[in-house]
N, C-alpha and C positions, 0 to 999 in steps of 0.2 A: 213291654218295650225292651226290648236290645239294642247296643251298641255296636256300630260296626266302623271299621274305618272308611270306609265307603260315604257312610252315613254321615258322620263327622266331617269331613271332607264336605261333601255336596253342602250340608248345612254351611261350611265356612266361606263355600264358594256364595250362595246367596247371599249370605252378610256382606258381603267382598261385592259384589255387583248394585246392589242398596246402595253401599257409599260412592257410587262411579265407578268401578271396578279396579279401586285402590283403596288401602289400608288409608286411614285418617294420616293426615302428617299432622308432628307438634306445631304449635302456636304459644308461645311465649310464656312464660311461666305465670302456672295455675296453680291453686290451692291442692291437694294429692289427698285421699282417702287412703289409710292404708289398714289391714287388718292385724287382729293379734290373737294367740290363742285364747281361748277361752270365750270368744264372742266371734260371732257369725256378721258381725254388720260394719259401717263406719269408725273409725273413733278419728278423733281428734291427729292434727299435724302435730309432730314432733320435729322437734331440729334434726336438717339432714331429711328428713322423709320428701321433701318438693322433688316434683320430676315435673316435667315436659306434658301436661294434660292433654292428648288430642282434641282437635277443636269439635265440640258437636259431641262430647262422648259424656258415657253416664257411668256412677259407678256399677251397672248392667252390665257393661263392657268390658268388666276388667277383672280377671279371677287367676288366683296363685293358686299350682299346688301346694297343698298342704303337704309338709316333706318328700313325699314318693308318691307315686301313681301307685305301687305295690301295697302300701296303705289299705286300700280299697278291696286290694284284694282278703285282706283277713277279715271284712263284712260279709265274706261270700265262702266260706269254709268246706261246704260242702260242695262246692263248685269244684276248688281244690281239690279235693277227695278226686273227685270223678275224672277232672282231667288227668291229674297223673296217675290216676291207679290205687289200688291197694295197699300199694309198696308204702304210699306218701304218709310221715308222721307227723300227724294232726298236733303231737304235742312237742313238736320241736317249734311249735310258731308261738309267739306271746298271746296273754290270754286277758289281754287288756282290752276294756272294750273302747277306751278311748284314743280308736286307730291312728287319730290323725296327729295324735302325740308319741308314738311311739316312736324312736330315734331311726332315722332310713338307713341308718348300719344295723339296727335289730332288726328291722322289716326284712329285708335281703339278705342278714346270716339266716335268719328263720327258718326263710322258701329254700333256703342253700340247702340248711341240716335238713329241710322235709323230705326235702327230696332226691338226699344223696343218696339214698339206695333204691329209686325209680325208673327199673331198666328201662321200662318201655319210652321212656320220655326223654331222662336222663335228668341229672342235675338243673338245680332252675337257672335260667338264664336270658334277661331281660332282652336282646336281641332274637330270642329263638321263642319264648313264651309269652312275653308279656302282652302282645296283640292279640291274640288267641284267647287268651284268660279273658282279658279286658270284654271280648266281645262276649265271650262265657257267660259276664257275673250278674245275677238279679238288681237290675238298678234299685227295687223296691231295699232290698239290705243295704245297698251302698247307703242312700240314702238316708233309713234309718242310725247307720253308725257313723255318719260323715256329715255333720252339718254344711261343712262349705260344698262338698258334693250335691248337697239338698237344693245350695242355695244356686247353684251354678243349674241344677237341672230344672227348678222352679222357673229360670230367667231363661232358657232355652222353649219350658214347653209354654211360657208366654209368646216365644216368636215365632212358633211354630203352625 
C-alpha cells in the first residue's frame, strides 16, 4: 500500500458524498474524546476539552497530527536516504524511536541539517518535499513507529 495525494483525496471525496456531500455540521454540545500521549485511545473529558461534536460522528472520525507530519517521516529512514541522495546525513536526524514525541522544531531542524549539503534536491523544505516523501514512505514502518498513524490507517482500511 502507498499513499498518494490523489488517493487521499478520492478517499475524502467518498467520506464527503456518504454524508450528503457535506462535511457533518455541529449540533449542540457533546461529550469530546480527546487524546494524550502515551496512549493510542480515549480518555476521559478534562475541563476546557468540550467542543461542538458533529451530529452522527464517532471517535473513527476524528484524528490529530501528532506534532508533524515530518514525524513519520523518520519511521522510513531509508526512504530518506534514497530520496535525497548520498549527500543526506542520516545522523543529523534524532534517533528516538518514539517519533511522535519528538519536538516539530527537532523533527524539521533535523531534515534541515540532513540535508543541507544535498545538491541534488536541495535543503528540506515542507512546500517543495514533503508530498513526494509522504507518498515515498512504507506505511508498514509508519505504522509500526506511530501508534496514532496505526490507528488512523486501521480505521481507513475498515472503510475501505
Amino acid at each position: 500500500m502507498r499513499w498518494s495525494k490523489a488517493g487521499i483525496r478520492q478517499f475524502s471525496d467518498s467520506q464527503r458524498k456518504k454524508r450528503g456531500g457535506h462535511d457533518s455540521t455541529p449540533t449542540g454540545r457533546q461529550r469530546s474524546t480527546s487524546y494524550v500521549r502515551g496512549s493510542v485511545g480515549p480518555r476521559e473529558e478534562s475541563p476546557g476539552d468540550s467542543w461542538d461534536r458533529p451530529r452522527n460522528s464517532s471517535d473513527d472520525q476524528l484524528h490529530f497530527m501528532v506534532q508533524t507530519m515530518e514525524a513519520w517521516f523518520y519511521a522510513d529512514k531509508d526512504t530518506l536516504r534514497s530520496y535525497f541522495g548520498q549527500e543526506f546525513r542520516l545522523t543529523a536526524l534524532s534517533q528516538r524511536d518514539d517519533i511522535e514525541n519528538i519536538p516539530r522544531a527537532d523533527v524539521i531542524s533535523g531534515l534541515v541539517s540532513a540535508t543541507r549539503p544535498c545538491e541534488s534536491k536541495g535543503e528540506y523544505s515542507k512546500g517543495q518535499h514533503s508530498f513526494q516523501i509522504l507518498e515515498l514512505l512504507d506505511p508498514s514502518k509508519v505504522r509500526a513507529a506511530s501508534p496514532y498513524a496505526d490507528r488512523l490507517l486501521n480505521v481507513l482500511d475498515r472503510l475501505s
